[in-house]
C-alpha positions as CSV (number, residue, x, y, z in Angstrom):
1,X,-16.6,6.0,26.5
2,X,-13.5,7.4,24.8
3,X,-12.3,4.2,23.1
4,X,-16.1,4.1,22.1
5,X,-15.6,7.8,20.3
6,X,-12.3,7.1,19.1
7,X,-14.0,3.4,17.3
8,X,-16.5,5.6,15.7
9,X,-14.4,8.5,14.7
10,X,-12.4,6.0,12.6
11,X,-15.0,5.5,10.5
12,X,-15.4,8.6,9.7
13,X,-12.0,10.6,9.4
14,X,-9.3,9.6,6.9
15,X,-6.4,7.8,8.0
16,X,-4.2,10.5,7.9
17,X,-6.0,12.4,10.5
18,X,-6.2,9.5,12.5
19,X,-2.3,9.2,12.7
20,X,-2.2,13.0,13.4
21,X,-4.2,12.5,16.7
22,X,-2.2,9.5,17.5
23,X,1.2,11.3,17.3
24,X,-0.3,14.4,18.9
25,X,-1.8,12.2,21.7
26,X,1.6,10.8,22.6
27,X,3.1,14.2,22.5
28,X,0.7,15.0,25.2
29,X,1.8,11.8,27.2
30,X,5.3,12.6,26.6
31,X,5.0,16.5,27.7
32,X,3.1,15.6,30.3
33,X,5.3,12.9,31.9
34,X,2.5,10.7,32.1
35,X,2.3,7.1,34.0
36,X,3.1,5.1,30.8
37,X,6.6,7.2,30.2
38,X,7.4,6.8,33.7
39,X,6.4,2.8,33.4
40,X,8.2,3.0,29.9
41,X,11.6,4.2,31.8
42,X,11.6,1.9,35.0
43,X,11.5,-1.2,32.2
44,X,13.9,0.3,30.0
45,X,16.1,0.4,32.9
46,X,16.2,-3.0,34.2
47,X,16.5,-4.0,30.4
48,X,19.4,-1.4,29.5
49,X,21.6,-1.0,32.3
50,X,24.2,0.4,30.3
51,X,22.5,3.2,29.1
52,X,22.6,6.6,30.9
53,X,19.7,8.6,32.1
54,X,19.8,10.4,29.1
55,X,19.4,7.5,26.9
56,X,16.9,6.0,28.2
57,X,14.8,9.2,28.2
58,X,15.0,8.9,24.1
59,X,14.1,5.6,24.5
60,X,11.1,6.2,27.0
61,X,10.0,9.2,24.5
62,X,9.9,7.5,21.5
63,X,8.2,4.2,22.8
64,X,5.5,6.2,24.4
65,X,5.1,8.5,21.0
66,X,5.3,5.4,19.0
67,X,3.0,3.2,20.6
68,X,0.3,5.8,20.8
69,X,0.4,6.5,17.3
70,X,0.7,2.3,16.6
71,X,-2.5,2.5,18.9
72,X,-4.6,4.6,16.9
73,X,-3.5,2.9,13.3
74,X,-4.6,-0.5,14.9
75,X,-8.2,1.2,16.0
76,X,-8.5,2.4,12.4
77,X,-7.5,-0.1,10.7
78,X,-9.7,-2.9,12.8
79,X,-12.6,-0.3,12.5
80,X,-12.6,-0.1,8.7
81,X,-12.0,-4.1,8.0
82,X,-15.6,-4.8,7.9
83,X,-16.3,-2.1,5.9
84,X,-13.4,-3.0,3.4
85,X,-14.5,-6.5,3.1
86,X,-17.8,-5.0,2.2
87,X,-17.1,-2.8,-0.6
88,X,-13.8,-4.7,-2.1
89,X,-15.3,-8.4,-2.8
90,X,-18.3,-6.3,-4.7
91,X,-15.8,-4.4,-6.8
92,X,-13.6,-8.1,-7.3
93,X,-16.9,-9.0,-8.6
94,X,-17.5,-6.5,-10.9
95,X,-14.0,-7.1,-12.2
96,X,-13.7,-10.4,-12.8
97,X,-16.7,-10.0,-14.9
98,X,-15.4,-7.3,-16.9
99,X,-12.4,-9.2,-17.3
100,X,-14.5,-11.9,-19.0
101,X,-15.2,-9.3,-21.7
102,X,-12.6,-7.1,-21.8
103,X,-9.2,-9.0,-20.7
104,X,-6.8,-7.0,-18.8
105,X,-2.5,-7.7,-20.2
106,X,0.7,-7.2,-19.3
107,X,3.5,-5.1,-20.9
108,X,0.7,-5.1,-24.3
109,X,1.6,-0.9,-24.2
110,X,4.1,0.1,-21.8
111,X,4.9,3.2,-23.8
112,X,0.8,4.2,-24.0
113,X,-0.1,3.2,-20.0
114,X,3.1,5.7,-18.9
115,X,1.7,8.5,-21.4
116,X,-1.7,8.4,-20.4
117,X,-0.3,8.8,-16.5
118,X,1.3,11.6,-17.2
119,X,-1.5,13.2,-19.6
120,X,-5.1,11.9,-18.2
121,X,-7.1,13.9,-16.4
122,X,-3.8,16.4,-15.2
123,X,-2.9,19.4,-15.9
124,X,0.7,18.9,-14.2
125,X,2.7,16.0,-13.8
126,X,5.9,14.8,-12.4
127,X,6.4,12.4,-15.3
128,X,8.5,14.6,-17.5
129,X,9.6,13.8,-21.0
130,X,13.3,12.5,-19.2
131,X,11.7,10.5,-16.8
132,X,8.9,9.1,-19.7
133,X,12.1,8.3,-21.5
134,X,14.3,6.4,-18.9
135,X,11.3,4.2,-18.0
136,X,10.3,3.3,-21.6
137,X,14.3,1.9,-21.4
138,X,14.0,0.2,-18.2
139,X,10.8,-1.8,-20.1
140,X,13.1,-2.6,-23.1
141,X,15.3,-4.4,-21.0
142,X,12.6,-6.1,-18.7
143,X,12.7,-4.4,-15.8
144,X,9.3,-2.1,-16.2
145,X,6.3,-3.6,-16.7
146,X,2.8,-2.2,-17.2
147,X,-0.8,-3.3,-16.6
148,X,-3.3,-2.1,-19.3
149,X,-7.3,-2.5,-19.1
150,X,-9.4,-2.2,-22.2
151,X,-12.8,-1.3,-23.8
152,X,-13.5,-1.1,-27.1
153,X,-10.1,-1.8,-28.3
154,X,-9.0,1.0,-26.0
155,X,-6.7,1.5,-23.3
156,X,-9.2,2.9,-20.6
157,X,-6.8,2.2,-17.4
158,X,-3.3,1.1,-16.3
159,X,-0.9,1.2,-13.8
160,X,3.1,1.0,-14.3
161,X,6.5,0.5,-12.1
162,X,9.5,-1.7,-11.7
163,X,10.1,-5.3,-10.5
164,X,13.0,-6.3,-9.1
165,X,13.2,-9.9,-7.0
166,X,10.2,-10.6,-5.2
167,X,9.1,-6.3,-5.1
168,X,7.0,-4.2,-7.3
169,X,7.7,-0.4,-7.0
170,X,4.6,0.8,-8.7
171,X,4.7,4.3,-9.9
172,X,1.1,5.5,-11.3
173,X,-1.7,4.8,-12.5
174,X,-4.2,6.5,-14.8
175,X,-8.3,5.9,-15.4
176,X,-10.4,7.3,-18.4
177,X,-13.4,5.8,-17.2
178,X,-14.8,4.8,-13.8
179,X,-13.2,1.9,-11.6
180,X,-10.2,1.8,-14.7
181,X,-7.5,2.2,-12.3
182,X,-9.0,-0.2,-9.9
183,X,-9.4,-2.8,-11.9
184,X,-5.6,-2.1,-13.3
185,X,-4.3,-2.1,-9.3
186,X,-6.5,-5.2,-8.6
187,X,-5.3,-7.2,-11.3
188,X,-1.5,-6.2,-10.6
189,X,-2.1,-7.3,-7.1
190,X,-3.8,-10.4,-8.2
191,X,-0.5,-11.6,-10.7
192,X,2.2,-10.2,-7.7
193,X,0.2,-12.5,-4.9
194,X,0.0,-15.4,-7.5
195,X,4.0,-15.0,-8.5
196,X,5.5,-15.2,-5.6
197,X,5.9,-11.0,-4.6
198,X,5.8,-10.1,-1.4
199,X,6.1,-6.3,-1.5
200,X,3.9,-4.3,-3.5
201,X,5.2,-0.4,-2.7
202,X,3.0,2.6,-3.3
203,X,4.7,4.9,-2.4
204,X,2.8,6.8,-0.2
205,X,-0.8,6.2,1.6
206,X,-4.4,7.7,1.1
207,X,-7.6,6.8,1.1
208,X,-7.9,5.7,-2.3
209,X,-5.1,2.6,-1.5
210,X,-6.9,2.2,2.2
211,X,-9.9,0.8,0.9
212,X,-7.3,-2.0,-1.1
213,X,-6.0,-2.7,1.8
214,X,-3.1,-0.8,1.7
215,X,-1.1,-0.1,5.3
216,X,2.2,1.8,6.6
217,X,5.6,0.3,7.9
218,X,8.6,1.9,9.4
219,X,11.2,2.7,7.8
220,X,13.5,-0.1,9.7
221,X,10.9,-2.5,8.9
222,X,10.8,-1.8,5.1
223,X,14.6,-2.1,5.1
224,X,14.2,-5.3,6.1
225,X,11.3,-6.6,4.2
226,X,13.0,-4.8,0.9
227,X,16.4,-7.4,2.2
228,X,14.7,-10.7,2.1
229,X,12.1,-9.6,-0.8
230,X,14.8,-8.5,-3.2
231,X,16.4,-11.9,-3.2
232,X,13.3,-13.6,-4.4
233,X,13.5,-14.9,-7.9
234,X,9.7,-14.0,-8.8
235,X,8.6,-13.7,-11.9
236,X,5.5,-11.3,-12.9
237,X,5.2,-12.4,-16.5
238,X,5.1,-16.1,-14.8
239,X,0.6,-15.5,-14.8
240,X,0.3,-15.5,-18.5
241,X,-0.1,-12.6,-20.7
242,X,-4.0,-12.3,-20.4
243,X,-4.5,-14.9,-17.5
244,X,-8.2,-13.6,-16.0
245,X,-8.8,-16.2,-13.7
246,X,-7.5,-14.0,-10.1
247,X,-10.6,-13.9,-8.6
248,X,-9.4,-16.7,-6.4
249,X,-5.8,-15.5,-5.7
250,X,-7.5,-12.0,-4.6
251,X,-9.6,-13.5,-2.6
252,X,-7.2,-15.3,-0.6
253,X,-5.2,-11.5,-0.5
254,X,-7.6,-9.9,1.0
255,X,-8.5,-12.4,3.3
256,X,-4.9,-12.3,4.5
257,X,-4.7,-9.1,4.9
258,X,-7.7,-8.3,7.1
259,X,-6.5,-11.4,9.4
260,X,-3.6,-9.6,9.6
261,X,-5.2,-6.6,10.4
C-alpha cells in the first residue's frame, strides 16, 4: 500500500518535493538505526576491512541516505515516463510543423537571442551588461552559439550557451509567444543528439526541463561524464544552418531516454 501512495503521489508533486521526502526518509532510516544501516555496515565490513568503525559508519550513512533518495527519483521518474511520452511526441509534432513554416537557425542573431533573455518577460536578470558583453565575445570567436525561432520575420524564442567538445552548457532561454522556448530547447537537443554531444547541461532542474526529459547526476558522476565528453570533437554547426528535418533524431532521444529511465 505505501509503494502504491508513493506511485501515485509522483504524479502529482514536483520533483523537487519528491527528492525532499526521499532524503528526509533516509534521514529517518539513518536516525533511527534501521535494519538496512545495520545490513549496510555488516557488508561494508567484510568489503573494507581496513576501515575503522568510524569509517564505515560514514559509509553505512551515506549509502542508506543515498539510496533512499536514488529510490524515490527512480519511482518518479518511472511514474511520469508515460505521461512524458504523451505530452512530448504531441509537442515534437506541433514543431516539426511549425518548423516547415517558420525555420528555426543557428548563430542567425546571437547578440538579439542573449538580449531578449535578459529583457523578456523580467523585471530582473542576472545577465548584466558585463556578462552580455563577454558572451557576445565568446560567439565572435566560435565558442557561443545561439538557437533562434521565428514568426513573421521575428525572433519569438531562443535559447543560448557554450560548446566545448562533445558538451553544451546552455545558459537561457527566452519566449515571446507560447511554446517559443520549447521549440528553441527541442531543436538544440535535436542538432546536439544528431552531432555527436553527449552532455547537454542545464544547469539546474524543474519542472519545466522534467517534462523534456531532463534528470539529475552526482557530482562525481558529472566529473566524469564532463572527462570523456570534453574530448569529443563534435561539431554543432555540423546540422546545417536551417536543417528542419529532427523529427527523427528526437524521436530516437526521447526514446532513449525513457528506456533509460
Amino acid at each position: 500500500m505505501f509503494i502504491k501512495i508513493l506511485f501515485f503521489l509522483a504524479k502529482i508533486a514536483p520533483f523537487r518535493v519528491f527528492q525532499a521526502f526521499g532524503s528526509f526518509l533516509g534521514f529517518l532510516m539513518v536516525f533511527s538505526n534501521s535494519k538496512s544501516l545495520k545490513t549496510s555496515s555488516t557488508n561494508l565490513k567484510h568489503v573494507f576491512k581496513s576501515k575503522t568503525k568510524e569509517e564505515i559508519g560514514d559509509l553505512s550513512r551515506s549509502s542508506v541516505r543515498q539510496t533512499s533518495l536514488s529510490l524515490m527519483e527512480a519511482i518518479y521518474v518511472w511514474s511520469n515516463s508515460r505521461d512524458f511520452s504523451r505530452k512530448i511526441y504531441p509537442l515534437i509534432s506541433k514543431v516539426n510543423n511549425e518548423s516547415k513554416t517558420n525555420p528555426p537557425t543557428i548563430n542567425t542573431n546571437f547578440k538579439k537571442v542573449i538580449n531578449k533573455c535578459a529583457t523578456e518577460n523580467r523585471s530582473d536578470t542576472w545577465i548584466n551588461k558585463t556578462i552580455e558583453k563577454q558572451f557576445n565575445n565568446l560567439h565572435e570567436i566560435g565558442v557561443a552559439h545561439s538557437i533562434e525561432c521565428w514568426k513573421n520575420n521575428e525572433i519569438v524564442g531562443g535559447i543560448y550557451g557554450i560548446a566545448l567538445g562533445g558538451c553544451f552548457f546552455a545558459e537561457s532561454m527566452f519566449s515571446a509567444i507560447p511554446n517559443g522556448s520549447k521549440i528553441a530547447l527541442l531543436n538544440l537537443v535535436a542538432r546536439l543528439w544528431r552531432t555527436g554531444f553527449r552532455i547537454l547541461d542545464v544547469q539546474f532542474l524543474n519542472d519545466h526541463l522534467l517534462q523534456f526529459g531532463a534528470y539529475e547526476i552526482s557530482k562525481n558522476e558529472f566529473q566524469e561524464d564532463l572527462q570523456k565528453a570534453i574530448q569529443l570533437e563534435a561539431d554543432i554547426l555540423s546540422f546545417g544552418e536551417t536543417d528542419v528535418d529532427f523529427s527523427n533524431c528526437l524521436s530516437s532521444f526521447l526514446q532513449a531516454r525513457i528506456e533509460m529511465s
